[in-house]
Structures are given as C-alpha cells and as structure tokens.
GUTORKE-953902 format. One record per atom (N, C-alpha, C): x, y, z. Coordinates in steps of 0.001 Angstrom, whole numbers, plus 500000, padded with zeros to 6 digits. Last residue first. Layout:
XYZ...
***
This chain:
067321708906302321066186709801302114066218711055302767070044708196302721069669708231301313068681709031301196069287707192305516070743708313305494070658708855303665067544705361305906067297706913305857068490707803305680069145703805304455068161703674303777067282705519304096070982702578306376071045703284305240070070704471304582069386701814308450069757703109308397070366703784307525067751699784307071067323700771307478067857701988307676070958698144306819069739698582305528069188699835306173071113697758309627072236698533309208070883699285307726068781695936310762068717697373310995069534698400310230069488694175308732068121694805308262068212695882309131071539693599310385071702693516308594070545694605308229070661692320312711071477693533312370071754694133311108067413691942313463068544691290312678069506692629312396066903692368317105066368692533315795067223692079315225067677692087319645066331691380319232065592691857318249069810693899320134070028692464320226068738691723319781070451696747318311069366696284318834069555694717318901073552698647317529072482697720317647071629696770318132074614701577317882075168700128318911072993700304318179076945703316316300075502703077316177075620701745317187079793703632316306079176704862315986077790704846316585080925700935319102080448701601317815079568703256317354083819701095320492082840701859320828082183701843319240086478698854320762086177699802320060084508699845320103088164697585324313087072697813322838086745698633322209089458697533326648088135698255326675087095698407325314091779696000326194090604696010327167089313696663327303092889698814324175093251697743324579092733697501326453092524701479323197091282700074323165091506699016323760094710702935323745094058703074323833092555702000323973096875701259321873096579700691323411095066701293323537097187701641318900095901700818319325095653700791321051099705702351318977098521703326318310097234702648319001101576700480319438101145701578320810100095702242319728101544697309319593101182698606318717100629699613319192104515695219321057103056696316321184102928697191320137104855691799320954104999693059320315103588693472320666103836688855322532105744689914322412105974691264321209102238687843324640102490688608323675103586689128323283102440684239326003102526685699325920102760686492325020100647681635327512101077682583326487100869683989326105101392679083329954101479680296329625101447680801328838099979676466330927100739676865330059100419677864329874099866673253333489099378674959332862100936675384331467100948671429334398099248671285334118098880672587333750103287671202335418103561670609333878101469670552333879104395672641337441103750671758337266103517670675336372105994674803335980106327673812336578105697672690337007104433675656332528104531676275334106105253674846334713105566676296329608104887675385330468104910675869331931105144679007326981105784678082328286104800677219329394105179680535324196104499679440325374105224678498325687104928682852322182106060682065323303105278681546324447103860682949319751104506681722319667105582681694320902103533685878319075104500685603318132104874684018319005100648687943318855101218686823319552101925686566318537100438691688319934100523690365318926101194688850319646098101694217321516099417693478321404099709692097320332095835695861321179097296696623320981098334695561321150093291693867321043093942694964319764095155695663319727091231692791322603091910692439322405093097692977321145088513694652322258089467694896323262090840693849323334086221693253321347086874692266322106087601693199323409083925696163320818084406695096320308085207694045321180080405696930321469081437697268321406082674696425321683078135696438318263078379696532319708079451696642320087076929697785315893076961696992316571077128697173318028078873699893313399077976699294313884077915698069314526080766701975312259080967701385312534079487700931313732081313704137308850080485703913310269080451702607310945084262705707307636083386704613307851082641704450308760086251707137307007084944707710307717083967706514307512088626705854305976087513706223305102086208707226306049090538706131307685090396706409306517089596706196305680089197705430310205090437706996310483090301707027308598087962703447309724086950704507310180087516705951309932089521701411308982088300701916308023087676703300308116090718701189311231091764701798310182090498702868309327089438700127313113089751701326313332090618702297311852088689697165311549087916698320311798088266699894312186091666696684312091091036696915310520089862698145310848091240695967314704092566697537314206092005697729312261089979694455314955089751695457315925090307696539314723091106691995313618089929692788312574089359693814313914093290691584315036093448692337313539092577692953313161091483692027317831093197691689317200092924692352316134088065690878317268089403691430317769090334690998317332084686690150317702085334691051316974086711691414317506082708689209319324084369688927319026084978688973317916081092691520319989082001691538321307082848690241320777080968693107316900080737692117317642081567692237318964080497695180313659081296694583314499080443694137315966080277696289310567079282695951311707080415694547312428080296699078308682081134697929309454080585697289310708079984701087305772078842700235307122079248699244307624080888703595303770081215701990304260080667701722305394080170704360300273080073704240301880079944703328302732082235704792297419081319703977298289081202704207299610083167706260295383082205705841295373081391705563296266086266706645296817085449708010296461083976707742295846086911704631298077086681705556298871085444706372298229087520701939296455086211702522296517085737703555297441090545701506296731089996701966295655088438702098295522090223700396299294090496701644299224090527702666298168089843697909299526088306699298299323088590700413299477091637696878298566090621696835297422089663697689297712093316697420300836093541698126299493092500698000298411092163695930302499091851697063302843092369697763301604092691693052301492091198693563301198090766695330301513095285692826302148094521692868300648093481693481300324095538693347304527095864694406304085095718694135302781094202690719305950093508691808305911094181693090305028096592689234305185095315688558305137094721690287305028098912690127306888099092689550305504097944689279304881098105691369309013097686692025307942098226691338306782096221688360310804097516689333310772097129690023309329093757687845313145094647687179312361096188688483311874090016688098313935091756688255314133092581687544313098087862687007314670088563687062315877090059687571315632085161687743313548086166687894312937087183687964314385082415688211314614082590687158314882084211686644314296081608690125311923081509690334313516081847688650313117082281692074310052083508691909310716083080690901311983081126693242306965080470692279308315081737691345308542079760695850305642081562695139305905081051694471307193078080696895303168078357696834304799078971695603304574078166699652300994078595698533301071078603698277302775076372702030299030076486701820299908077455700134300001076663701667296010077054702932296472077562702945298547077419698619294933076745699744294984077340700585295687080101697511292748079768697499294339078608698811294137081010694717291163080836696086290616079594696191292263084109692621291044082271692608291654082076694560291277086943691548290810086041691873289529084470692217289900087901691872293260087882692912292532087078693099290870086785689323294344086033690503294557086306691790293921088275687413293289087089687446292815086287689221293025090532687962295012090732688159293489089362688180292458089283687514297295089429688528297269090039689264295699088801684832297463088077685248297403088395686928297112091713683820297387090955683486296295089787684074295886092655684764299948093260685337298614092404684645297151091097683219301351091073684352301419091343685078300346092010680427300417090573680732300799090140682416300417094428681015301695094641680695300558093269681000299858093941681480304584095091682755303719094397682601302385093270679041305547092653680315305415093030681525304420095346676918305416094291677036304570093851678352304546097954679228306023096780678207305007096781677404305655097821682516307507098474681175307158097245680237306339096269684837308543097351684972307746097947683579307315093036685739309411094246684727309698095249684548308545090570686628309769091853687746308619093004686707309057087658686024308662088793684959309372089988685799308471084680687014307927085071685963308808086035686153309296083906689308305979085688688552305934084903687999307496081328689764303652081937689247304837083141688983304830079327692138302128081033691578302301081204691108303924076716693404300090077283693207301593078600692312301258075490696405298578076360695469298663076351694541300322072755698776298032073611697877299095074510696883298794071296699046296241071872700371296864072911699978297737070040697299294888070745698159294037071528699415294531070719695066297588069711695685296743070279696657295988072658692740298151071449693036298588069794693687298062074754690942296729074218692173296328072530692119297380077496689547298404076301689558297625075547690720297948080424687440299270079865688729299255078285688615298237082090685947302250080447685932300948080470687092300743084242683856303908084145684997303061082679684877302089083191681893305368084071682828306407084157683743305500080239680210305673080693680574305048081778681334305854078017679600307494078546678233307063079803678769305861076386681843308174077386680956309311078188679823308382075180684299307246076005683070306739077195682164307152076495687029309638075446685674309067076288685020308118077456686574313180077779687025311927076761685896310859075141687353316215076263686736315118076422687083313684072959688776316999074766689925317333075502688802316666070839687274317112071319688320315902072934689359315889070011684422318015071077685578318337071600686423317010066745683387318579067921684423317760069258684824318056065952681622321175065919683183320801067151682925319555065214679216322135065026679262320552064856680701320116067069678429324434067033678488323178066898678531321834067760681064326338066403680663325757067186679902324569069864681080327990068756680927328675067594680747327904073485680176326612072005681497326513070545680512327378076288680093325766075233679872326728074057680802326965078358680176323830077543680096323133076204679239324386080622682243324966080652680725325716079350680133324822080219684991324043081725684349323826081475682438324342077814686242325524078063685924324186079420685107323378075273684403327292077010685145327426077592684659326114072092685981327462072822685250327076074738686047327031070279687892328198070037685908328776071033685343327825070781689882327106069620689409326757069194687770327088073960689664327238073290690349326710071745689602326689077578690140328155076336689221328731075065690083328232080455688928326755079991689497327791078157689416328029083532687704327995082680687558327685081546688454327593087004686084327860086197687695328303084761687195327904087987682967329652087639683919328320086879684822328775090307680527330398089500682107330853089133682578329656090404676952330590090365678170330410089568679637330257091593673556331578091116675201331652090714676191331085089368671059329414090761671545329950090406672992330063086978669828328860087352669607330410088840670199330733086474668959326104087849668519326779088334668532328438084022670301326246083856669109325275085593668596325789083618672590327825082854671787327180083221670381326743086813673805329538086064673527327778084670672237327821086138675128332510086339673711332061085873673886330710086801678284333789085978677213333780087055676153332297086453681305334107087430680358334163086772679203334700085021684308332480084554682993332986085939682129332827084263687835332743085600687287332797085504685623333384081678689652331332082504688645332816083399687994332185080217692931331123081058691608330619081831691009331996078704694957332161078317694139331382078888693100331201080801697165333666080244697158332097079802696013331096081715696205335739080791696863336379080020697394334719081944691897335569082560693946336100081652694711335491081966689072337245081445690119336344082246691300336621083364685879336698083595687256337423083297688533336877081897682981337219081862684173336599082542685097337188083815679786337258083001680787337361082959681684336843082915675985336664083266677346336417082825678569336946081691673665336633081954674244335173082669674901335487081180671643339323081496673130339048082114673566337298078837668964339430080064669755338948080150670742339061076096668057339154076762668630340433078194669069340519076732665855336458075847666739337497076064666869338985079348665539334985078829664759335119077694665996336548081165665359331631080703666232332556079252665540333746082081663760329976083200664218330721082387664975332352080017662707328118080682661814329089081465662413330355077109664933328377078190664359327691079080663809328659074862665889329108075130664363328243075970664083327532073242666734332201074152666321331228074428665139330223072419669367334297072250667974333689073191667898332429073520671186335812071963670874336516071912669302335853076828672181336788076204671333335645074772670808336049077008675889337732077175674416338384076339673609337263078860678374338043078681677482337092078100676017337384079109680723340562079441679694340421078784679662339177080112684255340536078747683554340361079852682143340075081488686316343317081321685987341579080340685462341680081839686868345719081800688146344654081644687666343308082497685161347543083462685455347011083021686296346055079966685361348973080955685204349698082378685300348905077598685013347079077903686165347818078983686193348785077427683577344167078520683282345536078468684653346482075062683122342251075213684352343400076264683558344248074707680595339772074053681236340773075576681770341691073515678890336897074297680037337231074129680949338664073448675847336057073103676761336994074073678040337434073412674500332492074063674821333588073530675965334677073121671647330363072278672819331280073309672989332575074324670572327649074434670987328780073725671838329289072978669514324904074274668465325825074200669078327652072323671460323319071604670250324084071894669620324582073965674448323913073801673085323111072045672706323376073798675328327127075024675151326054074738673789324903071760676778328687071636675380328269073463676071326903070767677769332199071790677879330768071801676789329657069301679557334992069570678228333992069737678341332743070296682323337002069626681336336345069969680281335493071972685644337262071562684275337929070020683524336860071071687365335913072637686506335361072087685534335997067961688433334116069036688226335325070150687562335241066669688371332005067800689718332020068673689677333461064531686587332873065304686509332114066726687436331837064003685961336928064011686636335196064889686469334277064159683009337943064729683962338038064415684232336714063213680284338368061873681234338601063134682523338466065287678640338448064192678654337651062717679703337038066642678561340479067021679603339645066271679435338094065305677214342283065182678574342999065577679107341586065424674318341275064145675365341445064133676765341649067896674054341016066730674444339738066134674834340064067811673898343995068854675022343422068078675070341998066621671447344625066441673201344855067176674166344419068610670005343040067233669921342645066499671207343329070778669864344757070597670494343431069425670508342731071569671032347837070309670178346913070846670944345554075733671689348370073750671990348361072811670862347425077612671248346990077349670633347802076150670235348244079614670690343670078206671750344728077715670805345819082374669966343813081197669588343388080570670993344289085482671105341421085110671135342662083255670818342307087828669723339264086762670601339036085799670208340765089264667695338384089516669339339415088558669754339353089378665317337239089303665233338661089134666568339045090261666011334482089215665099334885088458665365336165092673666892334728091944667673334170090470667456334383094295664700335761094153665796336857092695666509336450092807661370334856094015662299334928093270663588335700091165659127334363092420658873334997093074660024335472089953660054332056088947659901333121090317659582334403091255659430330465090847660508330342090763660955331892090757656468329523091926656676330115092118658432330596088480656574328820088696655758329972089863656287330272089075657768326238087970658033326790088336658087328534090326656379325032091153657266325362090549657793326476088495654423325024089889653764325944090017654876326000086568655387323021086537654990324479087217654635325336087203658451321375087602657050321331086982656228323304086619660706321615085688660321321344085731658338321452089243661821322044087785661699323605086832660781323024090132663014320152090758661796320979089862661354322008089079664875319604088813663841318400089145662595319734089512666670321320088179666328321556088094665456320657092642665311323379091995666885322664090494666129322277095017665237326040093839665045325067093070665987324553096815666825327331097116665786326432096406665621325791096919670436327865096274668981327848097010668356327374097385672411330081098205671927329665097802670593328947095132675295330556094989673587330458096388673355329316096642678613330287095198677630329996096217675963330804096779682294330011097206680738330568096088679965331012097299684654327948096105683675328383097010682446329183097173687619326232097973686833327139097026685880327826095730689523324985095979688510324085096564687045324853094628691425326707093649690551326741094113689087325547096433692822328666096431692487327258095416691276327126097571694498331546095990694792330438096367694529329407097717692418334521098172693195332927097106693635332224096624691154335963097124692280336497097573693417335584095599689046335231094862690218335203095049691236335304097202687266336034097431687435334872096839688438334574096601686305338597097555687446338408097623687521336973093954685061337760093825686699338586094695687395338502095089682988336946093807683796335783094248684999336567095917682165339273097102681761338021096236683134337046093775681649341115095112682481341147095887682815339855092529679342339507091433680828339544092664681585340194094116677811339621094094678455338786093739678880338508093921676859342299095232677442341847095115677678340519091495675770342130091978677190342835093028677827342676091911673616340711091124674581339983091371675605340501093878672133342247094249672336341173093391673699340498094201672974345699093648672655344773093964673158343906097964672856346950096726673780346327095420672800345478100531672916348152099780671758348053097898672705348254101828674962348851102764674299348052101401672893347621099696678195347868100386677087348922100762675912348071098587681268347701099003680480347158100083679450348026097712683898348855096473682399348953097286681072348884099555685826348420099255684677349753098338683758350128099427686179345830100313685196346248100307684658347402097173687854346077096908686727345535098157686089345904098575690168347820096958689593348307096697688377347558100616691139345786100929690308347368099278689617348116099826692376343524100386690780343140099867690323345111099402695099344240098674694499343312099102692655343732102549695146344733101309695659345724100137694714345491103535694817341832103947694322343597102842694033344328102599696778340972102405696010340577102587694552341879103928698731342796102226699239342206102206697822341873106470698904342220105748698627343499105070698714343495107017699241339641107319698211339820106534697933341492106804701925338146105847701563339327105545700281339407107639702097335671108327702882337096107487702694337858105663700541334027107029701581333926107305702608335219103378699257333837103971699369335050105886700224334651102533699123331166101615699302332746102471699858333601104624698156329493103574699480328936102788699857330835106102695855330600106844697129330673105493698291330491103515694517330916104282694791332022104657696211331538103683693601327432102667694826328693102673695077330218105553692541327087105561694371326707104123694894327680106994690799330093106517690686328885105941692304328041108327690180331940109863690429330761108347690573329660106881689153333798107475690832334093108722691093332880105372686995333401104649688635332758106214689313333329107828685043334091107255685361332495106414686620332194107755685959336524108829686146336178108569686393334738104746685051337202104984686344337888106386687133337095105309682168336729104262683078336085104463684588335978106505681236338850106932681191337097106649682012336597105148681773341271106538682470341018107306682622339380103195679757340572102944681243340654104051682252340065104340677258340695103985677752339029103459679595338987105213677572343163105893677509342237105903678013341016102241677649344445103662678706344777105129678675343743101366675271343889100851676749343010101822677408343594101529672451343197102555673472344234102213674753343186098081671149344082099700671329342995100414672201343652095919668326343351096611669854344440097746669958343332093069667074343193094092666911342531094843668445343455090949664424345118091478665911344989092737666148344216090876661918345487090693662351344550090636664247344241092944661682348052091530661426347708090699662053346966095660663838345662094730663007347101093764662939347559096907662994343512096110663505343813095571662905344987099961666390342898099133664952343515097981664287343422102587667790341664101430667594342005101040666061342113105773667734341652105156668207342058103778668183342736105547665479340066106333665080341651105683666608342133103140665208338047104367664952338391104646665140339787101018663188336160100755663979337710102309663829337994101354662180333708101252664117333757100706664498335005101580659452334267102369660566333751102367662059334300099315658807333689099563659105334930100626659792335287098846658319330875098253659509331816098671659458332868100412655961330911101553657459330241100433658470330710098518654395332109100110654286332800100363655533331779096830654417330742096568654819332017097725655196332824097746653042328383097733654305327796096857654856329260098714650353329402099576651179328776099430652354328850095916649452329651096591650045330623097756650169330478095255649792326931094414650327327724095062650452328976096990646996326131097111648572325304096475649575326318095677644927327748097239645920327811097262647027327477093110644885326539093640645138328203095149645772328545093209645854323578093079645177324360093252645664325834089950648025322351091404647621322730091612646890323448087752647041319596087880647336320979089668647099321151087267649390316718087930648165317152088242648274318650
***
C-alpha cells in the first residue's frame, strides 16, 4: 500500500532525528564530534575485564598505545573516519567479543518497504561512506588481471555485489570499493570498507552491512580468493568446503558408514527458540547407537552458553570409552563452541580438525551496551573473564590436522579415519 505524502514526511522528519547537535551533515558529508564519543569509549574499555587482564600496571603502555589515534580525532570528523578510530582503539584490547557498531534505526525487513526505503536514504548511515575518486572502469581493469591467491582483486558478495579490492599504499590497508550493484543502498564508486590485514592471514574489515549500510568490524580471514567471515569470494562457482554441511539444518546427526557416525551442533545458544530445538534434538540423540568413530561438526558454530552445550558434552561423555572423537572446526568457530572444542580435546583426546578457530573464547557477553554521545555508535562490552581460555584469546585454537580448502572436509576427516583403522 503506497504512503501518503504526510506519513512519508513524518517518517524523514523522526530520521532526521538521529543527526543530533553533536553531529552534522555538511554538504553531504556527515562529521561528528569523534573527540567526544572517543573520550566515551576510552572510559567504557578502562572499567572493562580485559583492560584490567592487559594492562594491569601498565596503565602507561596503554596510554601510549591510545595518544597516536586520539590525535587524529577532531570535534567535526568524518563519520566513517571516526570510526575507523573508534575500531582501532578498541583494538587496543585483546577480546575479540567487544565490538562497537552502527547505532541503527533501520533494520533489513524495514528497507524493504519503499518510504522506509526513502526515508533511509535521508540519514547519516546512508551518507558516510566515502567515494573513489579514480576511473573506475580502470580500476576493473587493473584488478581484473590480478591472480587468484592475491587479496587485491574483484569480489562478488552474492549476485547483488561486486566489489574492488585494491592496495592503499598510503595507509597500509586495502580499500573496498562497489565495481557494481543491485541493491538499493549501495550505489558504484562507494567505499564498502576496508581491510586491515596482519601478518597470519586474517584481516580485520570495517565497512558497511550489505544489506543495512550500518557499521561494522569483523575478524576475518582469507583463504583461496576468498574472506571467509564476509561470504566474498573471487570465484563463484568454487566450493567452499571450510563450511559446515547441511546448511539448511543447525542440529543432524547420521550414520555415514558402519564405522562413522556424524553430529552437527550448529548453534550452542542458550535461549529459545534455539535452546528448545536443541534440547529436542539431543533427547533424540541419546537413543542413536554411535559407531566407533564419531565426527563432531562445530564449524560455523559461533557460540552461545553452556546451558546448550553442557547437554551434549555429557552425552559424549558417556561414549569416552567406545568412541573416537573427530571435531572439525572453522575460522567461525567461537565463544562457547571454542571452549567446547577445547574441553573435548583435554577430556577425551579428541582430534580436532580444520582450521584455526575465531579466537573469540576467554570473555562473555552479559548485555552492557552503551550508546556513544553521538547517538551513531554503540559500544559492547564483555563483563566476565575465563582465565583458562585467555591463552586463545585472539589467536584461536590450532587444529591437530588443518584441512585442505579444495577438498570436502568430511571425506578428508573419513579418510583419515579410515587410515587411523588400517
């Protein structure tokens, strides 16, 4: 049903809203008093546990660390720059659970509507994102002809988005730039975003959601023409075998072969729906009669709490003395199902396969998010540490066996069963 004219500039008038006195936008540049929301920021990590775990008596280490990014920071900032600052001091910590993102209003059901649509198009989240200046039509070209195992080059997210991944040799990362597009929000010659690689494969990308255009940083990391956390890959009709199978399922279990079992947990999330899902499947599973071998397919399992996972670790704990356990884990693989996997391994001797995991694993989120002053960011922080786990924390759990990205992982795990039997 079309809206009327009022209603529609009703709902331009409450987006306009969320440019407060602080921030602006001028000639269509959106700015903000990043010195403010900095100083917020800086006060919320230093009461948070991984402050205290880092920096215990070396409050001037951290300091130190902080003074080179706070002096970028000015009362009238681009919005996206001030939050490639906002990502950096947050870096300063090592909890990969702590995240400050896009303060949105709109979310992706609401986009779909066309007033909301229109009215979308009105606000900061819309506007920040910085253009490429250069030919963009030479720029396909040049990163067209780049090898496949190179970072630099062309991305397709979907069928909706092709994106140019190319070399800032002046700031040390890689831009994101949109080559083409088809979805409303995103429009060619955009900045998506950037990369900030490190020296083990994985980049650290702060960029625009796909489909909402609101901030945020995610770890990632980068395998075979493709960044495995952002679902952007350079070919798309390669495989990605580092996912978890039976995509359309979060718990399956089934008999492979008279020697093999397999068991997926998807989703150790402790609340319902999931919980409920969970606990249904897991009353089923104690009646399943398990071969000798069993592989535990964790990958793509982002977590949740042991109200969820400490069912299922007691059901195989009654199969120590039968069964051997084959855990095949993922770069998002983390949080709960990090520390499950580590449990499996300290008590059962379990082998752990794949690749090596999130690194998101020694801290918990308990629900304290704060708004930054601006009112266009939001902070969230961890508030309990499990000092058994720091060790991994950022750096991931190391598999026994690291598997082959351009084979099926299932059939390599089998195989190695298979000679571990002969």
């Amino acid at each position: 049903m079309m809206k009327t004219s009022f209603k529609l500039k009703i709902e331009l008038y409450f987006a306009g809203l969320i440019l407060l006195s602080t921030c602006s936008l001028l000639a269509q540049k959106v700015t903000c008093d990043c010195k403010q929301d900095l100083n917020f920021l800086v006060k919320k990590i230093k009461k948070s546990p991984a402050y205290k775990n880092d920096y215990r008596g070396k409050k001037r280490t951290f300091d130190q660390k902080l003074s080179p990014i706070a002096s970028k920071a000015s009362s009238k900032m681009p919005l996206f720059d001030c939050y490639l600052l906002l990502v950096e001091t947050m870096q300063l910590i090592n909890d990969r659970h702590n995240i400050v993102y896009g303060n949105a209003k709109f979310d992706a059901d609401m986009l779909k509507d066309q007033g909301e649509l229109e009215a979308f198009k009105e606000t900061a989240f819309y506007k920040m994102y910085p253009h490429f200046s250069g030919d963009l039509e030479r720029l396909q070209n040049n990163l067209s002809e780049k090898p496949g195992q190179s970072i630099e080059g062309i991305y397709y997210a979907g069928k909706s988005l092709e994106i140019g991944v190319v070399k800032d040799n002046l700031a040390g990362n890689y831009k994101m730039i949109v080559l083409r597009s088809e979805l409303p929000l995103w429009k060619e010659g955009e900045q998506l975003g950037i990369l900030k690689m490190n020296n083990k494969g994985r980049a650290l990308a702060v960029m625009g959601n796909y489909s909402t255009k609101t901030p945020i940083s995610i770890t990632t990391g980068f395998k075979n023409g493709e960044f495995i956390s952002l679902n952007l890959k350079k070919d798309t009709t390669q495989t990605s075998f580092w996912r978890a199978a039976f995509a359309d399922k979060t718990y399956h279990f089934e008999q492979l072969s008279t020697k093999v079992s397999y068991l997926k947990a998807g989703d150790f999330s402790g609340f319902y729906p999931v919980l409920g899902e969970a606990e249904k499947f897991y009353e089923e599973l104690k009646k399943r009669t398990f071969a000798a071998n069993l592989i535990i397919d964790l990958r793509d399992n982002g977590g949740g709490g042991n109200r969820n996972s400490d069912i299922l670790f007691e059901i195989l704990e009654n199969l120590k003395n039968s069964t051997q356990f084959f855990v095949l884990i993922n770069q998002n693989t983390g949080s709960n199902a990090e520390q499950f996997a580590v449990r499996l391994r300290e008590a059962k001797a379990a082998t752990l396969l794949g690749d090596r995991t999130k690194g998101a694993i020694a801290y918990e989120l308990k629900g304290d998010i704060s708004i930054l002053p601006s009112n266009f960011f939001k902070v969230y922080l961890s508030s309990k540490r499990h000092r058994e786990y720091l060790p991994y924390e950022g750096v991931g759990i190391e598999p026994d066996v690291f598997l082959d990205y351009s084979k099926d992982w299932i059939a390599q795990t089998q195989s190695i069963i298979d000679n571990e039997i002969n």
